[in-house]
ZAVEXDO-434607 format. One record per residue (C-alpha): residue number from 1; residue in one letter; x, z, y. Coordinates in steps of 0.05 Angstrom, whole numbers, m for minus. Each point is the difference from the previous one (the first is absolute). Example, Ala and Ser with C-alpha at 12.3 -4.5 7.8 and 13.67 -1.06 7.14 Angstrom:
<sites>
+-----+------+--------+--------+--------+
| pos | code |     xx |     zz |     yy |
+-----+------+--------+--------+--------+
|   1 |    A |    246 |    156 |    m90 |
|   2 |    S |     27 |    m13 |     69 |
+-----+------+--------+--------+--------+
</sites>
This chain:
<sites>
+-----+------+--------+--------+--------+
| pos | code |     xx |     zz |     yy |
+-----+------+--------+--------+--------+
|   1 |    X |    m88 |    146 |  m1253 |
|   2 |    X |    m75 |    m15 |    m29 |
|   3 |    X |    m63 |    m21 |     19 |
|   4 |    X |    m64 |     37 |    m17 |
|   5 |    X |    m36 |    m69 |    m36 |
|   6 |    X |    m72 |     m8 |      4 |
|   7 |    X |    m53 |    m56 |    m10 |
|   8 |    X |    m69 |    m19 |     19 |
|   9 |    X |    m47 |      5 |    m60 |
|  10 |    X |    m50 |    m44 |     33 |
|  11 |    X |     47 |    m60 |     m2 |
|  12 |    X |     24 |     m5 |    m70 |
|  13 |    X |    m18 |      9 |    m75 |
|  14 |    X |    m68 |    m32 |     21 |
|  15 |    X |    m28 |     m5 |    m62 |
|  16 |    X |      1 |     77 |    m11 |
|  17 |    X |    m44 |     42 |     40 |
|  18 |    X |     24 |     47 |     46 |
|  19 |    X |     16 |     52 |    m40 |
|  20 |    X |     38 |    m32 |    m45 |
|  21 |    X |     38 |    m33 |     44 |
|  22 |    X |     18 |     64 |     31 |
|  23 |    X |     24 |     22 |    m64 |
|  24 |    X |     48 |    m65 |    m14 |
|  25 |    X |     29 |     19 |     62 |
|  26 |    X |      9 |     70 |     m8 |
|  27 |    X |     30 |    m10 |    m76 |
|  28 |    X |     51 |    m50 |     41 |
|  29 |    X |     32 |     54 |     46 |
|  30 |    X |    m45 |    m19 |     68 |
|  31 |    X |    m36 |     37 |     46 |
|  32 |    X |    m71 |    m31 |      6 |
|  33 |    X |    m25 |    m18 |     70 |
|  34 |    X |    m86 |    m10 |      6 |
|  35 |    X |    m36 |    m35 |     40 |
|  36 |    X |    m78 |     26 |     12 |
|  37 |    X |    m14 |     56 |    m52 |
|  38 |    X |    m67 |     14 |     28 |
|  39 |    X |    m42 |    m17 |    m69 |
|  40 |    X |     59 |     21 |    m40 |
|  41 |    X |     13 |     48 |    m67 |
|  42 |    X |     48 |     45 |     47 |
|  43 |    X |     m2 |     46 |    m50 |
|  44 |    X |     18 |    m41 |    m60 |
|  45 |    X |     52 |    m34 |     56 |
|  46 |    X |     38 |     59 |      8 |
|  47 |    X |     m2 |     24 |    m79 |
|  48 |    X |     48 |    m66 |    m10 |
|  49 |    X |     56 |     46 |     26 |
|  50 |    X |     24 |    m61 |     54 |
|  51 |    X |     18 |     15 |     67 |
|  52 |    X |    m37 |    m29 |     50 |
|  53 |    X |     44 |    m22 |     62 |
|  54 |    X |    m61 |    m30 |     45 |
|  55 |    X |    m72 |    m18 |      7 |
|  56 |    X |    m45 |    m28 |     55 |
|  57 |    X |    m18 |     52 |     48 |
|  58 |    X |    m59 |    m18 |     33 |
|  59 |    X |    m64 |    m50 |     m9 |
|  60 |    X |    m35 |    m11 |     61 |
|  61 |    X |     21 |    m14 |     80 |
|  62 |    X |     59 |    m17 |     34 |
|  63 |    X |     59 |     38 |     12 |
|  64 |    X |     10 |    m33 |     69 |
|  65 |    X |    m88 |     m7 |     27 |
|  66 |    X |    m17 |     53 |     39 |
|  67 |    X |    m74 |    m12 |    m20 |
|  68 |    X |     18 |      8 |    m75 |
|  69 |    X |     66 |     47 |     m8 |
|  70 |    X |    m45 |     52 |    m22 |
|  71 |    X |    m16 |    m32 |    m59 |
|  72 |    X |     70 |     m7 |    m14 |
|  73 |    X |      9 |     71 |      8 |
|  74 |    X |    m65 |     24 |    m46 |
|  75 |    X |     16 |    m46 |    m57 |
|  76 |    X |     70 |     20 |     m5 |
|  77 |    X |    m25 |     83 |     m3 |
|  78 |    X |    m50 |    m17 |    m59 |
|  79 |    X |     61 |    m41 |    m34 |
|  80 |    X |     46 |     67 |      1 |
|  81 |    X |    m24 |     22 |    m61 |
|  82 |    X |     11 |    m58 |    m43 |
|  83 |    X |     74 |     m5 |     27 |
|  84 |    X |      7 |     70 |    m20 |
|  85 |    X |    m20 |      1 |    m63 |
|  86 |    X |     45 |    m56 |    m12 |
|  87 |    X |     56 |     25 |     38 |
|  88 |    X |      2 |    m49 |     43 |
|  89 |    X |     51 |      9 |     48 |
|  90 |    X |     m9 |    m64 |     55 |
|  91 |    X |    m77 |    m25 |     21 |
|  92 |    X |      0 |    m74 |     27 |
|  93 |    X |    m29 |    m21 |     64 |
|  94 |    X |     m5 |    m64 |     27 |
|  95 |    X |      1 |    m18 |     88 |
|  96 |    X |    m73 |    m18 |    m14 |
|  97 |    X |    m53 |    m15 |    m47 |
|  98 |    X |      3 |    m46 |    m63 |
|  99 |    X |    m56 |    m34 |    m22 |
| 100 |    X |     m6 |    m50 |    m59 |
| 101 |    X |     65 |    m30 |    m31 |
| 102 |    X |     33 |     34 |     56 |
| 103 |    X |    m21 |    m30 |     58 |
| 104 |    X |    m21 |     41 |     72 |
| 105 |    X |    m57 |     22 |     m3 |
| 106 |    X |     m3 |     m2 |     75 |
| 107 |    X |     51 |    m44 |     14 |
| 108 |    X |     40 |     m3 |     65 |
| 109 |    X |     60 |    m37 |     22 |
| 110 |    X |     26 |     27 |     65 |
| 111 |    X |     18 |     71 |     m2 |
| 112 |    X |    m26 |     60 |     55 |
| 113 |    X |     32 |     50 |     39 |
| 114 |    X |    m59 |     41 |    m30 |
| 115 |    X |      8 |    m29 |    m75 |
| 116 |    X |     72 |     35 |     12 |
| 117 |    X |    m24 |     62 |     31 |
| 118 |    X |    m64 |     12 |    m52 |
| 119 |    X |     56 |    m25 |    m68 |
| 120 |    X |     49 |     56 |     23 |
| 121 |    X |    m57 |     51 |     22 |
| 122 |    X |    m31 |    m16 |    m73 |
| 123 |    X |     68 |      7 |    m35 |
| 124 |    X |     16 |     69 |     24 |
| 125 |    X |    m65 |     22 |    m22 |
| 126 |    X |     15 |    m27 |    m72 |
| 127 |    X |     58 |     37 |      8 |
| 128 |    X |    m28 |     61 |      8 |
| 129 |    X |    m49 |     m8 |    m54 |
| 130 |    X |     63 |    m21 |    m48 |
| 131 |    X |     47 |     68 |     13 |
| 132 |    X |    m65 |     36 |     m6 |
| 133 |    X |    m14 |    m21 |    m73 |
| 134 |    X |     79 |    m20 |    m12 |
| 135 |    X |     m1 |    m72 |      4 |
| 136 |    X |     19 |    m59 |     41 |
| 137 |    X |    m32 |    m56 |     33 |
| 138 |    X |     31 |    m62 |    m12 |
| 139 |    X |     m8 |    m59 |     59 |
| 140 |    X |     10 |    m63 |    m39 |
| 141 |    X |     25 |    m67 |     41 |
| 142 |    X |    m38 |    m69 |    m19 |
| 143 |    X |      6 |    m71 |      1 |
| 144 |    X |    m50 |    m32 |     52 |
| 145 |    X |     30 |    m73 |    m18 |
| 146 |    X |    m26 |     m3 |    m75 |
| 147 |    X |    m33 |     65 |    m15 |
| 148 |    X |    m29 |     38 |     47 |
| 149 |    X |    m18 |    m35 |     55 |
| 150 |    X |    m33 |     30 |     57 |
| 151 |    X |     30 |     72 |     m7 |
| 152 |    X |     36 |     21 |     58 |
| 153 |    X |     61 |     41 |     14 |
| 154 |    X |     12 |    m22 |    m76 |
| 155 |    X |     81 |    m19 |      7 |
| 156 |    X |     46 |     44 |    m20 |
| 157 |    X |     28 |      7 |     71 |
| 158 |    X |    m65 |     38 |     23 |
| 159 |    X |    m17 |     37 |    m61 |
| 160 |    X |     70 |     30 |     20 |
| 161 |    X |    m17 |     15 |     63 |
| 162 |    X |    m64 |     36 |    m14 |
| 163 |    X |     36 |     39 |    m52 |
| 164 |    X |     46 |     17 |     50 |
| 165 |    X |    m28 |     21 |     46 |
| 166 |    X |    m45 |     46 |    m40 |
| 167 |    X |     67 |     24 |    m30 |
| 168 |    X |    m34 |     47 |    m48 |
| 169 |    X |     26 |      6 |    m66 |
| 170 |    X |    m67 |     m8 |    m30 |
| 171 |    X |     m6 |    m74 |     30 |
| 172 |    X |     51 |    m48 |    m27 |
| 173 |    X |      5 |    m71 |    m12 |
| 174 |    X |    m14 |    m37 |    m67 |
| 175 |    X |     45 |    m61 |     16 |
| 176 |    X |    m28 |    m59 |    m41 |
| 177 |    X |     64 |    m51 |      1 |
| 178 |    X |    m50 |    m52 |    m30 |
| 179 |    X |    m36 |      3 |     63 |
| 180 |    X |     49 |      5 |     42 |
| 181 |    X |     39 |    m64 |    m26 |
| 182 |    X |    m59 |    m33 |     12 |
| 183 |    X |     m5 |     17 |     66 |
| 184 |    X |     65 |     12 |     33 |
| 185 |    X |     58 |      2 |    m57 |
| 186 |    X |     62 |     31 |     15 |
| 187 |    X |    m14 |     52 |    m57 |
| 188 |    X |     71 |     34 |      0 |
| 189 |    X |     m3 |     16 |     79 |
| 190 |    X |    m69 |     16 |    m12 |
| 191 |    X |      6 |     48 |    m52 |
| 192 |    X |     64 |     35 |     36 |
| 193 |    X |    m35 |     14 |     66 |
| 194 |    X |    m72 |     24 |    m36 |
| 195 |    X |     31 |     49 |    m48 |
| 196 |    X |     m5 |     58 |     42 |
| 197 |    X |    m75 |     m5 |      0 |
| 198 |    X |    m12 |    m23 |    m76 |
| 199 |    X |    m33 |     31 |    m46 |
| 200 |    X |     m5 |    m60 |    m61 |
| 201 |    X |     29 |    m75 |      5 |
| 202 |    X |    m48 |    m51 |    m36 |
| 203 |    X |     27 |    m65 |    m30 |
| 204 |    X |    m25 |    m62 |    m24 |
| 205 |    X |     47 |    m71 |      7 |
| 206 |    X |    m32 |    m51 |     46 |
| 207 |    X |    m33 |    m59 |    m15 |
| 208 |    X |    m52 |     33 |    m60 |
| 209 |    X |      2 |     68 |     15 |
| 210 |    X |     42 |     10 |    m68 |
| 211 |    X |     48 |     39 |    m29 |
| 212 |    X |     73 |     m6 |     27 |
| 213 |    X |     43 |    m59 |    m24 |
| 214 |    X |    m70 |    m48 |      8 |
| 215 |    X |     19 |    m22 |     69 |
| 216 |    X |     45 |      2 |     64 |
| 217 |    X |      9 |     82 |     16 |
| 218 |    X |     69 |     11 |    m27 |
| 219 |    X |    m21 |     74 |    m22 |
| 220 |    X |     60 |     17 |    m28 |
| 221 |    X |     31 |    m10 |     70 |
| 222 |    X |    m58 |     50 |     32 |
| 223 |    X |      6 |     46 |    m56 |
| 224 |    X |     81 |      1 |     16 |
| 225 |    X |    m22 |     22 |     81 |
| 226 |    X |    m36 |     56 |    m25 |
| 227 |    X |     54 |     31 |    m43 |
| 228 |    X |     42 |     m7 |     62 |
| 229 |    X |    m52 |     27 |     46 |
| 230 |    X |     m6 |     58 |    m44 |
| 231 |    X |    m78 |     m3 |    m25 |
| 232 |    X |    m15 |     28 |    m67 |
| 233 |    X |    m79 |      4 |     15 |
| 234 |    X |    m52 |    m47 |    m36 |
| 235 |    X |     11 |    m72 |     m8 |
| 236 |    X |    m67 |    m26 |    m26 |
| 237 |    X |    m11 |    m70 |    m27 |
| 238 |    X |    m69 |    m23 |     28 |
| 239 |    X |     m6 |    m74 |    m37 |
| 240 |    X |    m26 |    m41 |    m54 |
| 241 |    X |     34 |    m18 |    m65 |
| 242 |    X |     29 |    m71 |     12 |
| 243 |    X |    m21 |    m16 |    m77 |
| 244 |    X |    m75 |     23 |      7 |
| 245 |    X |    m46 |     60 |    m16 |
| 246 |    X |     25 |     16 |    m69 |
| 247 |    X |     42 |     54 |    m30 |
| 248 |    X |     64 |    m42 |     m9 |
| 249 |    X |     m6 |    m27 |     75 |
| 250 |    X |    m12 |     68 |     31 |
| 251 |    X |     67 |     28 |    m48 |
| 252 |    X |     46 |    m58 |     26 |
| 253 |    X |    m27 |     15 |     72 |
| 254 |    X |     19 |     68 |     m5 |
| 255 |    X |     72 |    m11 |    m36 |
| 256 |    X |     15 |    m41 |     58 |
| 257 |    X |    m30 |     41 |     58 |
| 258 |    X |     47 |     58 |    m44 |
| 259 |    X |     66 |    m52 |      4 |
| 260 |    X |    m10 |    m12 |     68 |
| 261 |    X |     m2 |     72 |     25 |
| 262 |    X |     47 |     32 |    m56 |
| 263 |    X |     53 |    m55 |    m17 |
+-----+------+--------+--------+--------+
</sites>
């Protein structure tokens, strides 16, 4: 039993722009996951022949603010066309919104009855908006510890139970494990209670935010649960090259990444 492989082109092969980097990827055997393509050559993205397993889904509000949800909701519709052109088949969304390097833009630290009400409210609408254009909306789960702090309902825990309890298959769960080590560990009990509601796993080993084998997830372990648990969907590696920005570093990041997940 495989795994469909994919990896971030905005974390690796640095030194090459974008499209280029997509192309290393491709050439490899990945799928390519995007970050922001707003300013991008979609065009000349999709004539690389890769396939394109996810991309941000929104710029602008919160998923979980009533005051700003909209926003959430308008960037997402005026980011359809990109994903489709690309075939993208997942659309990331985050519990609230990013600002520089990550951080909250409004950041809060005790979660609301109505932050829960207005995130699963928002969610469903996504979904809506996804099965009518054929894609998904991917919650993602962050760090608060290291990463992103002041987001809330950001552990894996609640991104599950918004997903839940939207229970639409057009709103799943992109389950960073980087994250999630971070914040609560317990990766192989994590992984085997969210897989109903996933729609991609993200990796990256913890400390650096590197490829596997760089630090203390034992991803062979994780990638053993899965096999068990049945999951053959995307398994996208979301993480620097240990060795740096260049083309050797970004190859040895993705032969390992590949080890971890096929050997």
């Amino acid at each position: 039993m495989s795994f469909r492989l994919a990896v971030c082109a905005e974390m690796v092969y640095g030194e090459l722009p974008l499209l280029e980097r997509v192309k290393r990827i491709h050439g490899q055997g990945f799928e390519v996951e995007l970050w922001d393509t707003r300013g991008r050559d979609i065009a000349a993205l999709a004539a690389t022949g890769a396939r394109f397993s996810s991309m941000t889904g929104y710029f602008g509000g919160s998923l979980t603010d009533p005051r700003s949800a909209g926003e959430v909701l308008a960037s997402a519709e005026k980011l359809i066309p990109a994903a489709l052109e690309l075939g993208v088949e997942r659309m990331v969304v985050h519990p609230a919104e990013l600002g520089e390097g990550g951080r909250a833009v409004r950041p809060v630290h005790r979660s609301t009855g109505d932050m829960w009400l207005t995130g699963r409210s928002t969610l469903e609408r996504l979904a809506v908006l996804g099965e009518k254009h054929g894609v998904a909306f991917a919650l993602e789960n962050l760090n608060t510890v290291l990463d992103h702090p002041g987001i809330p309902l950001a552990r894996p825990k609640d991104t599950m139970a918004l997903v839940s309890a939207v229970d639409h298959p057009n709103a799943r769960m992109m389950l960073d494990l980087y994250h999630a080590q971070i914040g609560e560990g317990n990766l192989i009990e994590l992984v085997r209670a969210a897989l109903p509601w996933v729609g991609e796993i993200q990796v990256a080993d913890v400390p650096g935010r590197c490829e596997p084998g760089t630090g203390e997830i034992n991803y062979r372990a994780v990638a053993g649960a899965l096999r068990e648990a049945g999951y053959t969907g995307v398994v996208g590696l979301e993480a620097s090259a240990a060795g740096g920005a260049g083309l050797a570093a970004g190859d040895a990041a993705l032969a390992a990444f590949r080890a971890a997940f096929e050997g």
